[in-house]
C-alpha positions as CSV (number, residue, x, y, z in Angstrom):
1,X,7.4,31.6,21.1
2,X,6.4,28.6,18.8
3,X,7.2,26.5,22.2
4,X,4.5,28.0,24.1
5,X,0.9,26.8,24.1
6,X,-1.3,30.1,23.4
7,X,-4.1,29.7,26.2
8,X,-5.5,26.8,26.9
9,X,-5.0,23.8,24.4
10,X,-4.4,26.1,21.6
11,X,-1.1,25.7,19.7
12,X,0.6,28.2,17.5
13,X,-0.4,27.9,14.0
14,X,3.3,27.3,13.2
15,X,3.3,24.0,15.0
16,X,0.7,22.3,13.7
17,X,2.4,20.2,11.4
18,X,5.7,19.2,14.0
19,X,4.4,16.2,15.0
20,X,3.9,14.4,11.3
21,X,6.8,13.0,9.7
22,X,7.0,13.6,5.9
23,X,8.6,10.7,4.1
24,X,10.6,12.1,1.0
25,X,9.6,9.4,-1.8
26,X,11.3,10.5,-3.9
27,X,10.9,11.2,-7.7
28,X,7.6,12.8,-8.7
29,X,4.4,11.0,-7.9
30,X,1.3,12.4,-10.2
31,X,-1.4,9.7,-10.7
32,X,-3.0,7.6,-7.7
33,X,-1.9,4.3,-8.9
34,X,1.6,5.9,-8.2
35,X,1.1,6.6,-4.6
36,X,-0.6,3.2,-4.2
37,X,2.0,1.4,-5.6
38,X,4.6,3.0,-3.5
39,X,3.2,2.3,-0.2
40,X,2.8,-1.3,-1.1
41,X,6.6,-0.7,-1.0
42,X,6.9,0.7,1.6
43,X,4.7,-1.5,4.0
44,X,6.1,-4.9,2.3
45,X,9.6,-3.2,2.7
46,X,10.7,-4.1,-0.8
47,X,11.4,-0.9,-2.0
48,X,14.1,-2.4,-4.2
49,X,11.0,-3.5,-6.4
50,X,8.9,0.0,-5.9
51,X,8.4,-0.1,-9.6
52,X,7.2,-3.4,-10.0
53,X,4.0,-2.4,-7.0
54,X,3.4,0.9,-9.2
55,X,2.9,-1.4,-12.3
56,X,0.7,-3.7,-10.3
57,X,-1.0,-0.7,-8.6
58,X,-1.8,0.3,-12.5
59,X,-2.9,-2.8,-13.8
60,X,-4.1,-4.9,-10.8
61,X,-7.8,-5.1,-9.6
62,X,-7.4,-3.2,-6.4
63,X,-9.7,-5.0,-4.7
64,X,-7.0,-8.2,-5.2
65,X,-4.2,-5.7,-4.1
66,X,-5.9,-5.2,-0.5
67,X,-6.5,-8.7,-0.1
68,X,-3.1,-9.8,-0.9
69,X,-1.5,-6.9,1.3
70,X,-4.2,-7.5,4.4
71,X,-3.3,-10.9,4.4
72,X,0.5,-10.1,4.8
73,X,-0.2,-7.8,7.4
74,X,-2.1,-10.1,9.5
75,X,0.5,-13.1,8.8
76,X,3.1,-11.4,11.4
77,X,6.8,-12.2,10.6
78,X,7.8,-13.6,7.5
79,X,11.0,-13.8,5.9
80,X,10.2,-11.9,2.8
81,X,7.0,-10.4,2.6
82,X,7.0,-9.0,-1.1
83,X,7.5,-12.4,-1.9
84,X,4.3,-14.0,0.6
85,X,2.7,-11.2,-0.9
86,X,3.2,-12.1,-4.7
87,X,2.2,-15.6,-3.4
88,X,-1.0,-14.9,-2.1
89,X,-1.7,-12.8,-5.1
90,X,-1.3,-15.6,-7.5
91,X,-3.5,-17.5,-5.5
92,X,-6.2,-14.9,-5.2
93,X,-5.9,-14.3,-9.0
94,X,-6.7,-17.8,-9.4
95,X,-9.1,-18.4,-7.4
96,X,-10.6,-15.3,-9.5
97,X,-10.3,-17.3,-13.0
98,X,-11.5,-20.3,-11.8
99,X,-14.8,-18.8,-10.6
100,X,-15.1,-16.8,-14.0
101,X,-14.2,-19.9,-15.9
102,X,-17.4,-21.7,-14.1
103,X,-19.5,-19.0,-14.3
104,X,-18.6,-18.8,-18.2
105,X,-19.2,-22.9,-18.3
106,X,-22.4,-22.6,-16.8
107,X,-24.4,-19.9,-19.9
């Protein structure tokens, strides 16, 4: 019976979740930075270095996390992209202190 469509375009209740694919993480993810962190993993494909995201997830200004990972994204094939990640982070981090340094310079 779960096979079957019930009238129309209704499915059975049962169904509803056979199309998604639930990725087993694993360990035990609690906080948001966690989860943040670990799809920064996931999408760079370093999971060796999952840990090392969660940190950065924790003590990183978000807004310098998207960057860095939109820019990886968009950039295509690269031969490592945890490390043209880290790259562009350090860049967008100083890019950040320079302009706070100025603005700091000019009071």
């Amino acid at each position: 019976m779960a096979d079957k469509k019930v009238g129309g375009s209704f499915h059975p209740l049962g169904t509803l979740f056979d199309d998604f694919k639930l990725e087993d993480r694993g360990g035990y993810i609690t906080r948001e930075f966690q989860d943040f962190g670990l799809k920064l993993a996931v999408d760079l494909d370093d999971m060796d270095h999952k840990s090392l995201y969660i940190k950065m997830a924790k003590e990183t200004p978000r807004v310098w996390l998207e960057q860095a990972r939109s820019f990886v994204m968009d950039a295509g094939s690269a031969r490592s992209l945890g490390r043209l990640f880290m790259w562009k982070l350090k860049q967008i981090k100083q890019s950040q202190t320079k302009i706070k340094d100025s603005k700091k310079s000019m009071r």
